[in-house]
C-alpha positions as a Markdown table, in Angstrom:
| # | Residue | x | y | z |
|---|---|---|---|---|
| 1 | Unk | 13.8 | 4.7 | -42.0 |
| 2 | Unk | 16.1 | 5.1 | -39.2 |
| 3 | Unk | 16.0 | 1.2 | -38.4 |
| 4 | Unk | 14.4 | -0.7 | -40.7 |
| 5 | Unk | 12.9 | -4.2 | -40.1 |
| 6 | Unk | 14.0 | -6.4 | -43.3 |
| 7 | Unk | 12.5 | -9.9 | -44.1 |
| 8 | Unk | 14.8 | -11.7 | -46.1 |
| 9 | Unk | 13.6 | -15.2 | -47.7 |
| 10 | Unk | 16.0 | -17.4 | -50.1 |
| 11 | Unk | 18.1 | -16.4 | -47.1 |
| 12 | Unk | 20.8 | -19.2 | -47.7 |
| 13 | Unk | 20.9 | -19.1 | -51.5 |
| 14 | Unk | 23.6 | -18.1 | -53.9 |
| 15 | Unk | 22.0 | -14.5 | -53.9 |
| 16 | Unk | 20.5 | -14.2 | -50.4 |
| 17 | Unk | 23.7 | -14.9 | -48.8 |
| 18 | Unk | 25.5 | -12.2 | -50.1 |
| 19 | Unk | 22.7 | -9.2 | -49.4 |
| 20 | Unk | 22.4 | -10.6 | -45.9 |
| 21 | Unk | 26.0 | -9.0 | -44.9 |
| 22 | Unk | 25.4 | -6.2 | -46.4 |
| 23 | Unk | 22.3 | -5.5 | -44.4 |
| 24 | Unk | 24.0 | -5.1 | -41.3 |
| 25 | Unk | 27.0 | -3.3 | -42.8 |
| 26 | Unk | 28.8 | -0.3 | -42.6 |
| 27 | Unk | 26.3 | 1.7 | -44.9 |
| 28 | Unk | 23.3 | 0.3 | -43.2 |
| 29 | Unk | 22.1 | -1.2 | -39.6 |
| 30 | Unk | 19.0 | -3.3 | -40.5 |
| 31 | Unk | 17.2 | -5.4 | -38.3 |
| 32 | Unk | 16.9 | -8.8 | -40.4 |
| 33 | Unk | 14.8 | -11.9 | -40.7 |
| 34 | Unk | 16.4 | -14.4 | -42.5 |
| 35 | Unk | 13.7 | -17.2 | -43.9 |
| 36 | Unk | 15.1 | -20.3 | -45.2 |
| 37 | Unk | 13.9 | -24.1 | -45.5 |
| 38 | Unk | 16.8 | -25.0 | -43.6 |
| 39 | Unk | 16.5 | -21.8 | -41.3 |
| 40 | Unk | 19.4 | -21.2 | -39.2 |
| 41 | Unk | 22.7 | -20.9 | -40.5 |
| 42 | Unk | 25.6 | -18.5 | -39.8 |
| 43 | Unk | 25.6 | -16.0 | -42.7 |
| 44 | Unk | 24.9 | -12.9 | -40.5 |
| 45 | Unk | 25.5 | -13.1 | -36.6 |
| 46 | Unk | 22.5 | -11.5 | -35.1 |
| 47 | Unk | 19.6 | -12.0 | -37.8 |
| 48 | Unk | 16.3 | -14.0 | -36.6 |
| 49 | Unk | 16.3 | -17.2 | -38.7 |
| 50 | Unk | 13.2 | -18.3 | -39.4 |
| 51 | Unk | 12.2 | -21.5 | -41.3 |
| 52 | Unk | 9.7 | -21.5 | -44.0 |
| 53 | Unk | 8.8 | -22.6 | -47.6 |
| 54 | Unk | 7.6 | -20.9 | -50.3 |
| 55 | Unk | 6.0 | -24.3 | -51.2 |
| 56 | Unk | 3.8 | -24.7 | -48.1 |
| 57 | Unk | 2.0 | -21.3 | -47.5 |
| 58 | Unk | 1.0 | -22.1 | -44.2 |
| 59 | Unk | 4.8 | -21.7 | -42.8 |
| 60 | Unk | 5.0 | -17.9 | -44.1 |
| 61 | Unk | 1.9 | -17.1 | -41.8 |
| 62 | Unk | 3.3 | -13.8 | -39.6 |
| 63 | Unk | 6.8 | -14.2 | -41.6 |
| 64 | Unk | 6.7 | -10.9 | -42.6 |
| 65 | Unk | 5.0 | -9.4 | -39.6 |
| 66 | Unk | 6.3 | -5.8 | -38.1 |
| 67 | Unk | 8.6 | -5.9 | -41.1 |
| 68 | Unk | 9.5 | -2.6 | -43.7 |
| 69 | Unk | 11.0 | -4.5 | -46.1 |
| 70 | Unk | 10.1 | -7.8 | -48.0 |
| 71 | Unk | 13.4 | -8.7 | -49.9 |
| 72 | Unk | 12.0 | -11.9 | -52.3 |
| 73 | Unk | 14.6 | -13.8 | -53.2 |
| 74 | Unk | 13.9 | -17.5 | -52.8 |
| 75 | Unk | 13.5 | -19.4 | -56.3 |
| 76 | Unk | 13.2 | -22.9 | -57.8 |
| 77 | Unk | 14.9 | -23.2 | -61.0 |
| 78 | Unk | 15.0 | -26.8 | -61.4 |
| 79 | Unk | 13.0 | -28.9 | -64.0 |
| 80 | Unk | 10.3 | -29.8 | -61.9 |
| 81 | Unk | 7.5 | -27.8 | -63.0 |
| 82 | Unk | 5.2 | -28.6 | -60.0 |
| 83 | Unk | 7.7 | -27.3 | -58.2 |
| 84 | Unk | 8.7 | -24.3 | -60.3 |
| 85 | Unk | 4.6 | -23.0 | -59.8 |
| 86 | Unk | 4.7 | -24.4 | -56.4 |
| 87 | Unk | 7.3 | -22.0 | -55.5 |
| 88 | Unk | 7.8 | -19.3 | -58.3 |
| 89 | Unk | 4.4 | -18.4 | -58.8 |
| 90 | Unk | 2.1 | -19.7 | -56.1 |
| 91 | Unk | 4.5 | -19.5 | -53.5 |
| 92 | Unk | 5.6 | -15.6 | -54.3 |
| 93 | Unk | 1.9 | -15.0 | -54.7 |
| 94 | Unk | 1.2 | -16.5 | -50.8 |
| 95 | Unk | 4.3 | -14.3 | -49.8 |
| 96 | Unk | 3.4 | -10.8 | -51.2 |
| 97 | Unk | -0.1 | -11.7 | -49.8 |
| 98 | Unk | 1.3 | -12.3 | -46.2 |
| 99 | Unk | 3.4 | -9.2 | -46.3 |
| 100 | Unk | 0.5 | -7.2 | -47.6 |
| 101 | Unk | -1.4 | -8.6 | -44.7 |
| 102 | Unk | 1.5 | -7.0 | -42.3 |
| 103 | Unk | 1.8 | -3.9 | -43.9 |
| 104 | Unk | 5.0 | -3.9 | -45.4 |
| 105 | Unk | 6.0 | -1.0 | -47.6 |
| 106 | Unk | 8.3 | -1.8 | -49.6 |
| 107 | Unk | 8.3 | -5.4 | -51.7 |
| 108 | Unk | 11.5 | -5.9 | -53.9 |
| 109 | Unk | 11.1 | -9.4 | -55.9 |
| 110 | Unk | 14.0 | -10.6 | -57.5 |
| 111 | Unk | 13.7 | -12.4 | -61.0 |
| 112 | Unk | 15.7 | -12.9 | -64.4 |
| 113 | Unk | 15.8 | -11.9 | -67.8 |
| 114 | Unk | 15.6 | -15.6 | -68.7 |
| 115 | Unk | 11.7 | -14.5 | -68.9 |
| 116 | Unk | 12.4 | -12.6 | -72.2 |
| 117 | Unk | 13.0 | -16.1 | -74.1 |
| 118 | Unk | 15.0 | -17.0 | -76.8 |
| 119 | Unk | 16.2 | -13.8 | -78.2 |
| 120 | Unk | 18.6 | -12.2 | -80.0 |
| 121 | Unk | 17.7 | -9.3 | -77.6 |
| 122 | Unk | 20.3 | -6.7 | -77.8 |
| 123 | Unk | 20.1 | -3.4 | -75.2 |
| 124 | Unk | 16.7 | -3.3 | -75.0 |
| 125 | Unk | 14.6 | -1.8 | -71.7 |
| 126 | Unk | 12.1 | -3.8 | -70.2 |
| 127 | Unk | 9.3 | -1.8 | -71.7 |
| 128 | Unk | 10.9 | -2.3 | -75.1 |
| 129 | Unk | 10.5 | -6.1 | -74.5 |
| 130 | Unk | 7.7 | -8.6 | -74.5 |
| 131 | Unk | 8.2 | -11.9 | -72.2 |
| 132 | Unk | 8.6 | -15.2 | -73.9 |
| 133 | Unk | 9.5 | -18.1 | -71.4 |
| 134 | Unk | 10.0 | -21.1 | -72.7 |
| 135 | Unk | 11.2 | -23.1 | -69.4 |
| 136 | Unk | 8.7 | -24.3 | -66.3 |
| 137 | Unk | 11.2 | -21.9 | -64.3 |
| 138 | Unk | 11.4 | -18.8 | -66.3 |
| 139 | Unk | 7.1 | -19.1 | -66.3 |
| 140 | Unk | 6.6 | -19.6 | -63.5 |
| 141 | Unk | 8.8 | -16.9 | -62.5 |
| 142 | Unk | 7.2 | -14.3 | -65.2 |
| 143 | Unk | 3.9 | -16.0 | -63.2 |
| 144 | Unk | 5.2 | -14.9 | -59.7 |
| 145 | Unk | 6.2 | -11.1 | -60.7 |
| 146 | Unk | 2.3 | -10.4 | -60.9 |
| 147 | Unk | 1.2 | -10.6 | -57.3 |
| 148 | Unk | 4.6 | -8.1 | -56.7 |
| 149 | Unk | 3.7 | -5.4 | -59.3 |
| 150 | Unk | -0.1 | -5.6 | -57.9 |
| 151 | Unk | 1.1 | -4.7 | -54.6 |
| 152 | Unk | 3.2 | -1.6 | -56.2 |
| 153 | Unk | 6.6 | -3.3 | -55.9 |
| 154 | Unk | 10.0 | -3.8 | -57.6 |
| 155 | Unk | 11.0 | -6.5 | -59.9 |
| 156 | Unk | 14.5 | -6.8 | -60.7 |
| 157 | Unk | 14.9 | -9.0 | -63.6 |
| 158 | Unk | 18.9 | -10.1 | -63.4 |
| 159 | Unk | 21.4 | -11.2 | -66.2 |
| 160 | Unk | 23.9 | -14.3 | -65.7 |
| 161 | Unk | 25.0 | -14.0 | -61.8 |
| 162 | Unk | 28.7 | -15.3 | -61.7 |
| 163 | Unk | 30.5 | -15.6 | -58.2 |
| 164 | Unk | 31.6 | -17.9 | -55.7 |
| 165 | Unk | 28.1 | -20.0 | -55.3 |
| 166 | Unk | 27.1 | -19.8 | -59.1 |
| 167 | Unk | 26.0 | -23.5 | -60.1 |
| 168 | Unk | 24.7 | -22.6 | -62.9 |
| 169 | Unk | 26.6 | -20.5 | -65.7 |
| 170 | Unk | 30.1 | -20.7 | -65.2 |
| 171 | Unk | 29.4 | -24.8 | -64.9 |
| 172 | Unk | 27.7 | -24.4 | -68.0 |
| 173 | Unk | 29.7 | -23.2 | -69.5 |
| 174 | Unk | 32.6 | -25.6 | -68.7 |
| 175 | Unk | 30.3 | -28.5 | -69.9 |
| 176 | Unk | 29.4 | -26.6 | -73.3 |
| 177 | Unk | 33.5 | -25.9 | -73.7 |
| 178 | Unk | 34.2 | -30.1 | -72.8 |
| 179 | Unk | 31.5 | -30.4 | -75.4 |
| 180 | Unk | 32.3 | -27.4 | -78.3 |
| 181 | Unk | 36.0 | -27.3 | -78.2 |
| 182 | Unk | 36.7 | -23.7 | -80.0 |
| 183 | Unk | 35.5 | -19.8 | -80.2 |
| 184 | Unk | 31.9 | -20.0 | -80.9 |
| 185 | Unk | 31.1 | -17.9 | -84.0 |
| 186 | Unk | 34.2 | -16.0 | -82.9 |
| 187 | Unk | 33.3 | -15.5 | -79.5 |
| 188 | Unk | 30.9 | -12.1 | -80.6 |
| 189 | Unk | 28.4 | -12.8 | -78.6 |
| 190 | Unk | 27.5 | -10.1 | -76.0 |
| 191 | Unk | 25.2 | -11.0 | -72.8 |
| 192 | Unk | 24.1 | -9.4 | -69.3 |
| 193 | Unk | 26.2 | -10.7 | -66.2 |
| 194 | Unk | 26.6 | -9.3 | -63.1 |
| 195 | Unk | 28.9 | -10.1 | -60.0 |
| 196 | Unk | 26.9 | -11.5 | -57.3 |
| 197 | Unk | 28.5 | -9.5 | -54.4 |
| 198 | Unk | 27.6 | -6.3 | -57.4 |
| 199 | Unk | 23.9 | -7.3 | -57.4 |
| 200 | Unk | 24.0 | -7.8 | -53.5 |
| 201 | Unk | 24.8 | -4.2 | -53.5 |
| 202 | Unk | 22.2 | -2.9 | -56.0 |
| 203 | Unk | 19.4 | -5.0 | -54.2 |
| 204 | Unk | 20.0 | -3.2 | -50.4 |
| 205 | Unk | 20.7 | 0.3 | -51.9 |
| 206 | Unk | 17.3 | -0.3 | -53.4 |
| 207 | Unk | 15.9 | -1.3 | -50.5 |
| 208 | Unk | 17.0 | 0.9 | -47.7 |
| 209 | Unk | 17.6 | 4.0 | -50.0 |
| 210 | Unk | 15.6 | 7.6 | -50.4 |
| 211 | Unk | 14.6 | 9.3 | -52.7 |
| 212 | Unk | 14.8 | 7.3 | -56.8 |
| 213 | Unk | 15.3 | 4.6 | -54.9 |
| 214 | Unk | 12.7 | 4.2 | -52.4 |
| 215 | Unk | 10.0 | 5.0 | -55.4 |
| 216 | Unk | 11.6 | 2.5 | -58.1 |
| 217 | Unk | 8.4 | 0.5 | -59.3 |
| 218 | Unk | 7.6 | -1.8 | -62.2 |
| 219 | Unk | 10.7 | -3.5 | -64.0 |
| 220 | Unk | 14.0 | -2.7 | -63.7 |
| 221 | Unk | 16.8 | -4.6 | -65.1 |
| 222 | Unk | 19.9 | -5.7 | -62.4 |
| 223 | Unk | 22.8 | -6.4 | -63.5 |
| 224 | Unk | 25.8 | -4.7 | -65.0 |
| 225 | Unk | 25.3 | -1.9 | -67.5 |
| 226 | Unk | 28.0 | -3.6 | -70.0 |
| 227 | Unk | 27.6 | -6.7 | -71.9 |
| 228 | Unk | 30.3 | -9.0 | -72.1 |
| 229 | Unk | 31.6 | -10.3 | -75.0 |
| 230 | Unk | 31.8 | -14.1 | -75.1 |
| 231 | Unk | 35.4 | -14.6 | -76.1 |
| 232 | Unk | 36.5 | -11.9 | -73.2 |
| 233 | Unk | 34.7 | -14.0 | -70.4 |
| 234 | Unk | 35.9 | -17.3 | -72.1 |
| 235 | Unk | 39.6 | -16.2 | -71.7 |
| 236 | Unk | 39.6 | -14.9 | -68.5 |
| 237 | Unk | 38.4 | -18.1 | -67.4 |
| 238 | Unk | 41.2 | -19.6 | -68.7 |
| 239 | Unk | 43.6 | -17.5 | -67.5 |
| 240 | Unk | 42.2 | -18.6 | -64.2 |
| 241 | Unk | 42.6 | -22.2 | -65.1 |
| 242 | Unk | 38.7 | -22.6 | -64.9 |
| 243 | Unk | 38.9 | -23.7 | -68.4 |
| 244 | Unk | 41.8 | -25.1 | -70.6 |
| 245 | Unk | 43.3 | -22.6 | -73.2 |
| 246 | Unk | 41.1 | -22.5 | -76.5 |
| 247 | Unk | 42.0 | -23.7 | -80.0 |
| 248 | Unk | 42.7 | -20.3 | -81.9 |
| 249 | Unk | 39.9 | -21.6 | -84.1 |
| 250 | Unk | 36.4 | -20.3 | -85.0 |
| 251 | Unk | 33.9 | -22.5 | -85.4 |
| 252 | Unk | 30.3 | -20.9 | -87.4 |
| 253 | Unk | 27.1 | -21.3 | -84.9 |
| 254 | Unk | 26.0 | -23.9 | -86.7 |
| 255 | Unk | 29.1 | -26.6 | -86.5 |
| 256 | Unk | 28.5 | -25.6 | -82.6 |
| 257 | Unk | 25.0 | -26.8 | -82.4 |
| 258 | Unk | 25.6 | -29.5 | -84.5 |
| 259 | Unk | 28.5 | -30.8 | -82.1 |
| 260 | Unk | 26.9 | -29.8 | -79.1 |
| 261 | Unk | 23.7 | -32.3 | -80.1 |
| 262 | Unk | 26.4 | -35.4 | -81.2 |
| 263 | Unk | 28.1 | -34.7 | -77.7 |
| 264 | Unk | 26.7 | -36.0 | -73.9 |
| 265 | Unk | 26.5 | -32.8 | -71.8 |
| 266 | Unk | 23.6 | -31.4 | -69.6 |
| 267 | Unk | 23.6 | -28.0 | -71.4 |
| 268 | Unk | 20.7 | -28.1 | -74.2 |
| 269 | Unk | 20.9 | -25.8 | -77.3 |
| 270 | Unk | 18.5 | -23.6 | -75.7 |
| 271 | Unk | 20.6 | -22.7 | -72.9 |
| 272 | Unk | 24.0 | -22.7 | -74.8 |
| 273 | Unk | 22.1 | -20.2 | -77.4 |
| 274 | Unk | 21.5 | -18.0 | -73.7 |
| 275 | Unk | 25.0 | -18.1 | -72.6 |
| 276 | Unk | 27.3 | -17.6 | -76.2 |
| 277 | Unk | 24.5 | -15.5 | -78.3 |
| 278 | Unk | 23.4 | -11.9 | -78.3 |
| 279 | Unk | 21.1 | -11.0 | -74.9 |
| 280 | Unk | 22.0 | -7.8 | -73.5 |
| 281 | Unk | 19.5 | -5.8 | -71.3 |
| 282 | Unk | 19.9 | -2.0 | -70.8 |
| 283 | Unk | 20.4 | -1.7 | -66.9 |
| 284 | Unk | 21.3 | 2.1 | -66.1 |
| 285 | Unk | 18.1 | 2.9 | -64.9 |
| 286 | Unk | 18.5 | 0.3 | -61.7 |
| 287 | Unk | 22.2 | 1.7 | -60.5 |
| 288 | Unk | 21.1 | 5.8 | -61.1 |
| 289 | Unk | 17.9 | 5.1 | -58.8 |
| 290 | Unk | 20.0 | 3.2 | -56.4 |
| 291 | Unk | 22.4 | 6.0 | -56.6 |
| 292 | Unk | 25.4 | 3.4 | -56.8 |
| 293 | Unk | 28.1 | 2.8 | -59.1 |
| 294 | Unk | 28.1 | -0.5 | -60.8 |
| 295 | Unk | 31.8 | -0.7 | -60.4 |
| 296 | Unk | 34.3 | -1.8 | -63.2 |
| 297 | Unk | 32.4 | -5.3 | -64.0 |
| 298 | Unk | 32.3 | -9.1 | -63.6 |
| 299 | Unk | 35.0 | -10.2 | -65.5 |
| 300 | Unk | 37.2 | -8.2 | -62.8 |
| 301 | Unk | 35.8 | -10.3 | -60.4 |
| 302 | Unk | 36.0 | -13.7 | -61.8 |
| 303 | Unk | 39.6 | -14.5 | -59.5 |
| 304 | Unk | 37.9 | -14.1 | -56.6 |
| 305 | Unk | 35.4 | -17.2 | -57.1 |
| 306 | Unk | 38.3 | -19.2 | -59.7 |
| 307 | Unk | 38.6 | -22.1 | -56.8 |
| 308 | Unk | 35.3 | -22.1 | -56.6 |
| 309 | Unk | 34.8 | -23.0 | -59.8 |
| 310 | Unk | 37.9 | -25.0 | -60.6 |
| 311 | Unk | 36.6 | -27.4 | -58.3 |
| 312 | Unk | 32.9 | -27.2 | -59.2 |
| 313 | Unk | 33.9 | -27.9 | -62.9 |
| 314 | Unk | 31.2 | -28.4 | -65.2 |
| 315 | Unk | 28.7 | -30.5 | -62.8 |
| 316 | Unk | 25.3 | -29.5 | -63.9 |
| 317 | Unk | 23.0 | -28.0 | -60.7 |
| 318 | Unk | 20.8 | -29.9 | -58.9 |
């Protein structure tokens, strides 16, 4: 498509911010809607802001209208379940309905692998896995990728997203270190993460490419091919003064739950067990279709959003 009309919604989030640049970057000249509850803001001179919620159906009336592209990337993942199927499920289902209603050819939905459950999962595909939520959010979001594969779209399910704008793993992972004070069964767990600027990239090659990319369907995992280790992203956090230097000590899995329970904190076991145990996705399919490389990795990138975090700390999101 020579110059291609792109609907944007989650347009101010942590994710939607960063693909909006890109749209109108060197690589590509897109013609964007940005849709947002608080609609106009400055994130890309030029781009239509229009405001609309995911929650209230009748705002996304014509949202989508002489648009190519649907990029869905507005999400609740708070722990108000009304509001998790409010937006996650009902409100994606009211969105891939309006832009079926205009036409659109080409849907890309972002979700997460938080969907898969508890785990361990360890380099698995999406068709090697079965879903397993456990949260309001992650259902409701497993709930809100069926309208998107109906219509013959893409479903990126994404890792851990770190980056300047992350409230919610690097922050947890501050409070679970206040609360767990040492390497957590030696650190060995491996899990997905991806840069947010990296997954901005993958999600517009996707989008505006030929060829793989423009006839990626289904699932596809988005974020970086490599796990991380646990102990490598702890440390390069505290080179970066994010967190204080760790005890030289290993503590078994089971002293850390134990401590983390007897401790105040907003991170529960379930989501400490996501950040320090095994869940790895494979995700080579997603950067070969966009014909991308997924570049050296997020720990690389971890500097650029230090302040960031230094000052978020470990305040939990809301």
């Amino acid at each position: 498509m020579s110059t291609p009309h792109v609907v944007v919604t989650g347009a101010t989030g942590f994710v939607g911010s960063a693909v909006l640049p890109r749209l109108a970057g060197r690589d590509h000249r897109a013609v964007v809607r940005a849709v947002s509850r608080t609609q106009a803001h400055t994130a890309l001179s030029g781009a239509q802001w229009v405001g609309a919620d995911l929650a209230d159906e009748p705002s996304l009336r014509g949202v989508c209208d002489g648009a190519d592209v649907l990029l869905s990337l507005a999400s609740y993942v708070g722990p108000d379940a009304d509001r998790c199927a409010a937006v996650n499920s009902a409100g994606t289902a009211a969105l891939v309905a309006e832009a079926r209603r205009a036409g659109v050819g080409r849907i890309i939905h972002l979700s997460t692998c938080a969907v898969y459950g508890p785990g361990p999962h360890r380099g698995l595909d999406a068709a090697e896995l079965e879903p397993a939520p456990l949260s309001a959010a992650s259902s409701s979001r497993l709930a809100g990728e069926g309208p998107v594969l109906d219509a013959g779209g893409l479903v990126l399910r994404a890792g851990l997203v770190l980056g300047r704008g992350d409230r919610w793993a690097v922050p947890a992972l501050v409070d679970s270190f206040r609360r767990v004070p040492a390497r957590w069964g030696a650190g060995a767990g491996l899990a997905s993460f991806v840069d947010v600027d990296d997954l901005a990239r993958l999600i517009v090659a996707l989008a505006l490419g030929g060829g793989a990319a423009a006839d990626a369907t289904g699932v596809l995992h988005a974020h970086h091919p490599e796990p991380v280790r646990n102990r490598d992203l702890m440390d390069v956090l505290a080179e970066h003064r994010v967190l204080p230097a760790r005890p030289d000590v290993d503590w078994s899995w089971r002293r850390c739950l134990d401590t983390l329970a007897a401790t105040p904190g907003w991170v529960s076991e379930r989501q400490f067990t996501l950040l320090a145990g095994d869940h790895w996705y494979r995700a080579d399919e997603a950067w070969e279709r966009a014909g991308i490389a997924p570049g050296p990795g997020p720990l690389s990138r971890i500097g650029l959003a230090a302040q960031w975090y230094r000052e978020r700390g470990g305040i939990a999101p809301g």
